[in-house]
VOGU-3710 file (C-alpha; in Angstrom, 3 decimals, decimal comma):
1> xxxxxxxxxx> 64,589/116,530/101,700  63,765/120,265/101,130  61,680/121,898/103,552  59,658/124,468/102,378  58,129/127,280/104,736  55,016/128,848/104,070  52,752/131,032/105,741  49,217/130,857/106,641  46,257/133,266/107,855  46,222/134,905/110,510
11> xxxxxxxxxx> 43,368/135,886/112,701  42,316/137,306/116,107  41,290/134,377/118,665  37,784/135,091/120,569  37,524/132,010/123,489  34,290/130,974/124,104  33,776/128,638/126,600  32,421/124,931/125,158  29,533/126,578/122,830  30,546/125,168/119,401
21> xxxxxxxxxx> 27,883/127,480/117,997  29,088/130,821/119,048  32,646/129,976/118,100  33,394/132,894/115,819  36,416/133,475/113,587  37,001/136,641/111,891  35,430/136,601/108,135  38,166/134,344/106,160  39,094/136,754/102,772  42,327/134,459/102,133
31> xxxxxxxxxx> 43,807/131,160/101,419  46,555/129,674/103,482  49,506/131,640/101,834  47,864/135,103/103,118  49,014/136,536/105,886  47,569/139,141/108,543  47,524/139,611/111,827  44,096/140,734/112,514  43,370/144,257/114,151  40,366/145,256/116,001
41> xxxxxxxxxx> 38,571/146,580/113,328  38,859/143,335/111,209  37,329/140,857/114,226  34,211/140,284/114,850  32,945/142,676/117,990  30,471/142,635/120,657  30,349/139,001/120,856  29,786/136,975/123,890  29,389/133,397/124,876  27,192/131,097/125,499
51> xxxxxxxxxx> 27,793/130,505/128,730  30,846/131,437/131,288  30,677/128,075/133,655  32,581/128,837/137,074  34,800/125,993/137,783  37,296/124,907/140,035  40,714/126,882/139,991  43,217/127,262/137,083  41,314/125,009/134,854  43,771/123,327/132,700
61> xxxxxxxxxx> 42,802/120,548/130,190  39,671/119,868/128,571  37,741/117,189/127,121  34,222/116,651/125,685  32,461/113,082/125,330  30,278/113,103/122,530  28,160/110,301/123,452  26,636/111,917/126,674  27,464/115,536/125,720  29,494/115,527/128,862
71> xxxxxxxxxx> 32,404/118,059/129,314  35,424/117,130/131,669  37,704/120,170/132,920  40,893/119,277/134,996  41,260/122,209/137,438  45,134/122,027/138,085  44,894/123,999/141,602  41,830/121,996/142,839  42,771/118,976/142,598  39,393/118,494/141,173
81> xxxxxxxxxx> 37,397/117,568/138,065  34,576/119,298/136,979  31,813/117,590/135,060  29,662/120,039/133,290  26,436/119,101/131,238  26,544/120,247/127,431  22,467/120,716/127,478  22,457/122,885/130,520  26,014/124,494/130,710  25,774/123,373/134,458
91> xxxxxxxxxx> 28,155/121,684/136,537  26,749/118,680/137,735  29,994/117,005/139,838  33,180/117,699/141,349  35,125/115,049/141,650  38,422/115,066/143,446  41,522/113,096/142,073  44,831/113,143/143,068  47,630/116,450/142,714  48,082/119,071/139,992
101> xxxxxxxxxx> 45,229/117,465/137,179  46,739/118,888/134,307  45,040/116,925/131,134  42,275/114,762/130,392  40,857/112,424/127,897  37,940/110,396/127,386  37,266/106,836/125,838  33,479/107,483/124,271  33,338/103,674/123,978  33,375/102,942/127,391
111> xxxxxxxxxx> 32,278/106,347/129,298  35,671/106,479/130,893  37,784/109,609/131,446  41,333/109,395/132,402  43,347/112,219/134,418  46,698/112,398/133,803  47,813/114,587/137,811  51,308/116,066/137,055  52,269/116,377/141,386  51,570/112,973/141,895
121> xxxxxxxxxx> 52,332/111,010/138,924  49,128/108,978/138,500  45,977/108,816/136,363  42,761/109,320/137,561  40,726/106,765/136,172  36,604/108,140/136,332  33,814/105,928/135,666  31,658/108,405/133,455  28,179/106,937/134,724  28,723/107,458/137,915
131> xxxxxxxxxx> 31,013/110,310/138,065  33,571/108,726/141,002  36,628/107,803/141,195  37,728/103,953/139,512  41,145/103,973/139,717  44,062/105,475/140,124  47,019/103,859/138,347  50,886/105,098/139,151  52,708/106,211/136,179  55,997/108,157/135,818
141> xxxxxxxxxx> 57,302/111,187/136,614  55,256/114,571/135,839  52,635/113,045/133,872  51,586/115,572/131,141  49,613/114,606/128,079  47,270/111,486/128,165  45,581/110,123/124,868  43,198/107,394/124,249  42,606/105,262/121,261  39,202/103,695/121,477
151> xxxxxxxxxx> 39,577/101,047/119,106  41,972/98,883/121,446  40,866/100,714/124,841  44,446/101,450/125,460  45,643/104,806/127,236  49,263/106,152/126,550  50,783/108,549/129,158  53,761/111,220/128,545  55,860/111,124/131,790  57,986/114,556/131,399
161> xxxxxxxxxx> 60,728/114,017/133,616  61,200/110,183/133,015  61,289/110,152/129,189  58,774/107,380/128,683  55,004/106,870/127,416  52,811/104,786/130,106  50,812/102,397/127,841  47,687/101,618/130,362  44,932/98,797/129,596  41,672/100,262/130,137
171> xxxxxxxxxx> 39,931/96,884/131,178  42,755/96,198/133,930  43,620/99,499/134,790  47,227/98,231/134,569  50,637/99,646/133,401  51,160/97,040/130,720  54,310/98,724/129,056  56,706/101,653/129,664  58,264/103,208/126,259  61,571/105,430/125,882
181> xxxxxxxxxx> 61,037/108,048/124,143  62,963/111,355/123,640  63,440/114,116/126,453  60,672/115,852/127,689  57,868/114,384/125,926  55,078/115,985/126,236  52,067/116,134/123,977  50,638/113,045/122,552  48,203/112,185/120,136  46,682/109,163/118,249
191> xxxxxxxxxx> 45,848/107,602/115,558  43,511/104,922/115,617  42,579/103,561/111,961  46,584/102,941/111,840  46,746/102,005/115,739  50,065/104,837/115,661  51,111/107,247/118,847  52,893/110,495/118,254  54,873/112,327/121,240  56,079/115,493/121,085
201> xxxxxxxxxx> 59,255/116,051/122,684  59,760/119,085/124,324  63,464/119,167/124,888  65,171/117,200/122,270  63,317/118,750/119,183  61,293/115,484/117,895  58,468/113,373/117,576  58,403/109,806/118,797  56,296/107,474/116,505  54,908/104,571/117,972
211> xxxxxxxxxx> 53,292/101,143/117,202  50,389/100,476/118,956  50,995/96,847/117,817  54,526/96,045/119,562  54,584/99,240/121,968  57,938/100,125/119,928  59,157/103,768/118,898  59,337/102,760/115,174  60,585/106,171/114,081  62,051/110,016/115,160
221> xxxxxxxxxx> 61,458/112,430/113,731  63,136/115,858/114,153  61,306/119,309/113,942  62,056/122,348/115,252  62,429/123,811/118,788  60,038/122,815/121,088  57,243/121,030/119,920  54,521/121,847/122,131  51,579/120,284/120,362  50,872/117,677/118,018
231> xxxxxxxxxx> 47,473/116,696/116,378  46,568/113,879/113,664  43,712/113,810/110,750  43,070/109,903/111,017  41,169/110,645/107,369  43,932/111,743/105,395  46,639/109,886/108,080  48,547/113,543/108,509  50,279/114,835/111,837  50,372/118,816/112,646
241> xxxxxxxxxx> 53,222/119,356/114,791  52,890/122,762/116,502  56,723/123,709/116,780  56,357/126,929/120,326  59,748/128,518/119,626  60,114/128,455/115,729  56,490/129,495/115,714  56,168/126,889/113,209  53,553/124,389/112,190  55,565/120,890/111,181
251> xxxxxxxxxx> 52,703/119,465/108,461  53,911/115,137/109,172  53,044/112,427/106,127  51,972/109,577/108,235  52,745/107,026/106,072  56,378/108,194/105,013  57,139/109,472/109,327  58,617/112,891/107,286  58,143/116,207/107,624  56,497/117,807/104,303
261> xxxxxxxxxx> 56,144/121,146/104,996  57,025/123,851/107,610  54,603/126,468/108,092  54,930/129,899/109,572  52,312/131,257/112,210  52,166/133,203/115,071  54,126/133,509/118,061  54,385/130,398/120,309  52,001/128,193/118,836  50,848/126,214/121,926
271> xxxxxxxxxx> 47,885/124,027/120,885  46,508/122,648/117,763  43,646/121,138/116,480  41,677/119,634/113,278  38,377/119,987/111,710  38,168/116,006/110,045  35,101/117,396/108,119  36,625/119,615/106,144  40,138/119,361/106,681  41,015/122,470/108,011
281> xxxxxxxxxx> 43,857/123,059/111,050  43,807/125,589/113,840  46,550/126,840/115,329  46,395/128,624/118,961  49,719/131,378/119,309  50,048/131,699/123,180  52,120/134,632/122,830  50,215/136,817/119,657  46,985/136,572/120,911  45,692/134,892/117,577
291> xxxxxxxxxx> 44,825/131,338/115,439  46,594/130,535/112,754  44,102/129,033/110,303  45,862/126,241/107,783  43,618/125,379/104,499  44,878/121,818/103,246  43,399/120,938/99,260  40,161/120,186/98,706  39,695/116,914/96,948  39,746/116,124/93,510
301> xxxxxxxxxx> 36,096/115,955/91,796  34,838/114,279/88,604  36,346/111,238/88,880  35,700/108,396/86,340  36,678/105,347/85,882  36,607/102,834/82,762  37,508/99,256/81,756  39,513/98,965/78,472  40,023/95,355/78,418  39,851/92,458/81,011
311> xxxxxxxxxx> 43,001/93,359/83,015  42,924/97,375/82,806  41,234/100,217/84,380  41,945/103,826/83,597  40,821/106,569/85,974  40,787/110,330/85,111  39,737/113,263/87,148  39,407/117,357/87,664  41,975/119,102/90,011  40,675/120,156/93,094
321> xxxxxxxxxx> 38,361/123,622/93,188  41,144/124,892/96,078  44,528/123,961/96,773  44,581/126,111/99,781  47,285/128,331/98,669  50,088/125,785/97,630  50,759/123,813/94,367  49,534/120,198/94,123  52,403/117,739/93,688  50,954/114,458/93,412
331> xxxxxxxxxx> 47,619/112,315/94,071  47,387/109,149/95,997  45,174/106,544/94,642  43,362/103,452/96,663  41,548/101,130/95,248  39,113/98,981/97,346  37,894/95,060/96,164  34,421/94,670/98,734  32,661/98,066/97,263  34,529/100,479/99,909
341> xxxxxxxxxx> 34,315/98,650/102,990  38,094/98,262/103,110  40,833/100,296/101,383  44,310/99,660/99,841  46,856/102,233/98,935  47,950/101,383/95,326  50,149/104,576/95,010  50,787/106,504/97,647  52,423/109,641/95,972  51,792/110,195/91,833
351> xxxxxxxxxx> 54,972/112,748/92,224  52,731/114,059/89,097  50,279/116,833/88,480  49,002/114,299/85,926  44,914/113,274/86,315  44,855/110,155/84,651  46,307/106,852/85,892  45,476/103,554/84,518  45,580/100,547/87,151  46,622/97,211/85,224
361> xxxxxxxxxx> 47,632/93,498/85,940  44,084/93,336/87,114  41,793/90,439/87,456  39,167/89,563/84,884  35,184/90,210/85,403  36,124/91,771/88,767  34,718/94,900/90,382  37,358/97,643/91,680  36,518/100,809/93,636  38,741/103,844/93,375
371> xxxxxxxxxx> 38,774/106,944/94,844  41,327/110,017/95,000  43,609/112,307/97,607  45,073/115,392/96,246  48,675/116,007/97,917  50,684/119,303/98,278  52,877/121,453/100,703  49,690/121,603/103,379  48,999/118,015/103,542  46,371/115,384/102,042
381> xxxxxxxxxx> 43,100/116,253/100,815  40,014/114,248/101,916  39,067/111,367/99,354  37,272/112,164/96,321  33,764/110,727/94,764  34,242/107,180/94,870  33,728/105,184/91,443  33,687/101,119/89,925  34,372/99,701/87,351  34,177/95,758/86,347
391> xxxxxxxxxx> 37,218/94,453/84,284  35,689/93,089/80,737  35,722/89,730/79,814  36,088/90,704/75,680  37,062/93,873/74,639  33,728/95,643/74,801  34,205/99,233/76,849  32,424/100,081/80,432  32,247/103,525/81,562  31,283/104,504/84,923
401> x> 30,287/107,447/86,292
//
C-alpha cells in the first residue's frame, strides 16, 4: 500500500464556548491541498462569544444532548459535572461524581450521560431528567475516553493503564465484557449504522477495530506516533485518525480497516471532529494554536439511470463540482431493492475515473435504486441524487431521471 501525504488548510482557531452560531473560522480562499498558517491579519478580529459560562475547575470533556439542548462539562479538579442549559447559557446543576472526571458522553435515546473519572476508575452513570447520580459502575485502570452507540445502548470504556475497552450495558449498568486492545488506548469512537468501535492507542501506534456484534478486536491497524484522536463519518463509513506527534491526520476506509491517506496539519493535532452535513473534518493542533480544515469530494451529480433490456441497467453520471484538492480514484456504487429504505454495496471501489457502470444479471420487471460516492485521497463523498429504474420485460428502453 502507498501512503500518500498531503496537506490541508490551515487556519487560526477562535474557541467559543458552546454557541454554534458565533463559531467563526477565518474566510476559507483554498481547497484542502493549500496550506497557511493564518496570521493576525488574515482571522477574523474583535469577535466574542456568546456566552463565557463559569464552571467548575479545569473543565475537561464535553458533551451536548441534542434532544434537551443540554450541555454536560466534566470538571477534572471538581470532581463535578456541570449541567448547563443551551437556551439560557446557565448552569442549572452540579452534580458530583467520583475522582478526576475527565470525559463524557451522552445516549440521546435514553437521556443518560456517562462519566468516564480517570482517579477512580469508574463511570458515572447520570440520569439526565433528574440530573443525580444512577450509577457508578467500576471499570479499569485510568479510564479515559467513553463512547456510546445509541442503537444497542451499549457504552465502551478505554482503560489507559490496563489495555482493555469496558463494554457496559446501559439497561443493567453492568460490565458485560472486557476487550484487549493495544497499549495505552485512549480515544474511542463509534460507529453505529455498522455497530464498529475504534480505539486509538496511544503507545503502540494503532487503532483497535472492534465488533460490536462479538465484542472482538477484528482488526489493527497501524498509524503513526501517537494517535491522540479518532473520529468516524457513519455516512460515508470513514475514520479520521488524528496522529499528535507526526502531526498527521490518518484518513481510515471503514470497510477495507486501511489507511488511505496521510495528511499533514499542524502541530500536535489533539482532537478531531466531523461535520456529517457536508463532510468536512476539523482538526484542533494543541501545540500551533490553529484547525486544520480537511475538504473530502463533493458527490457526484446528474446521475441517470436506464434499462436496456430485462436483466441490465446502465448508470452514468457528472464528476463531482469539488474534489477538495485531490484526484478522484474510483466511485462506489449501492444499489437498494425497497426504494432506499435499505442499501447494498454492489462495488465498493470502481479503481476507475470512469462515470458509467452498467449493473447486469438483474431480475426482470424489477425496480432498482442507485445512488453514487465519489472516492479519493481525502475520503468518501456523501451519496449522490438517488435514481430507479425498472428492468424491461421486451426490449423497449426506460430512462429515468
Amino acid at each position: 500500500m502507498v501512503v500518500k501525504t498531503k496537506r490541508v488548510l490551515v487556519i487560526g482557531l477562535m474557541l467559543v464556548l458552546f454557541s454554534y452560531a458565533i463559531f467563526v473560522l477565518a474566510p476559507k480562499t483554498a481547497n484542502a491541498d493549500s496550506v497557511g498558517t493564518s496570521s493576525p491579519s488574515n482571522t477574523a478580529s474583535a469577535l466574542t462569544s456568546a456566552a463565557s459560562i463559569p464552571v467548575g475547575i479545569s473543565p475537561y470533556g464535553v458533551a451536548i444532548n441534542p434532544s434537551t439542548n443540554t450541555i454536560y462539562v466534566a470538571n477534572f479538579d471538581s470532581n463535578t459535572v456541570s449541567v448547563i442549559s443551551g437556551t439560557t447559557n446557565t448552569v442549572t446543576a452540579t452534580i458530583p461524581v467520583e475522582n478526576q472526571p475527565v470525559s463524557i458522553a451522552v445516549n440521546p435515546s435514553t437521556n443518560t450521560v456517562y462519566v468516564a473519572n480517570d482517579g477512580s476508575n469508574t463511570v458515572s452513570v447520570i440520569n439526565g431528567a433528574t440530573n443525580t447520580v444512577s450509577a457508578t459502575i467500576p471499570v479499569g485502570s485510568e479510564p479515559q475516553g467513553v463512547a456510546v452507540n445509541p442503537s444497542t445502548n451499549t457504552i465502551y470504556v478505554t482503560n489507559n493503564r490496563s489495555n482493555t475497552v469496558s463494554v457496559i450495558n446501559g439497561a443493567t449498568n453492568t460490565v458485560v465484557a472486557t476487550i484487549s486492545v493495544g497499549t495505552g488506548p485512549y480515544a474511542i469512537a463509534v460507529n453505529p449504522p455498522t455497530n464498529t468501535i475504534y480505539v486509538a492507542n496511544q503507545n503502540s501506534n494503532t487503532v483497535s477495530v472492534i465488533n460490536g456484534t462479538t465484542n472482538t478486536v477484528s482488526a489493527t491497524i497501524p498509524v503513526g506516533i501517537d494517535p491522540s484522536a479518532v473520529a468516524i463519518n457513519p455516512s460515508t463509513n470513514t475514520l479520521y485518525a488524528a496522529i499528535a506527534v507526526s502531526k498527521t491526520v490518518s484518513i481510515i476506509n471503514g470497510t477495507t480497516n486501511t489507511v488511505t491517506a496521510t495528511i499533514l496539519v499542524g502541530t500536535y493535532p489533539s482532537a478531531v471532529a466531523i461535520n456529517p452535513s457536508t463532510n468536512t473534518i476539523y482538526v484542533a493542533n494543541g501545540r500551533s494554536n490553529t484547525v486544520s480544515v480537511i475538504n473530502a469530494p463533493l458527490p457526484p451529480t446528474g446521475l441517470t439511470a436506464t434499462a436496456v433490456s430485462s436483466s441490465q441497467i446502465n448508470l452514468s453520471w457528472n464528476t463531482p463540482s469539488s474534489n477538495g484538492g485531490s484526484a478522484i480514484t474510483g466511485y462506489m456504487i449501492e444499489r437498494s431493492v425497497d426504494n432506499g429504505t435499505t442499501w447494498s454495496i454492489i462495488v465498493s471501489n470502481t479503481d476507475s475515473t470512469s462515470t458509467t457502470y452498467s449493473d447486469t444479471g438483474l431480475h426482470k420487471k424489477t425496480t432498482y435504486t442507485y445512488r453514487i460516492h465519489a472516492i479519493n485521497d481525502l475520503g468518501i463523498s456523501l451519496p449522490s441524487n438517488i435514481v430507479s429504474a425498472t428492468t424491461l420485460k421486451n426490449n423497449h428502453l426506460q430512462h429515468h431521471k
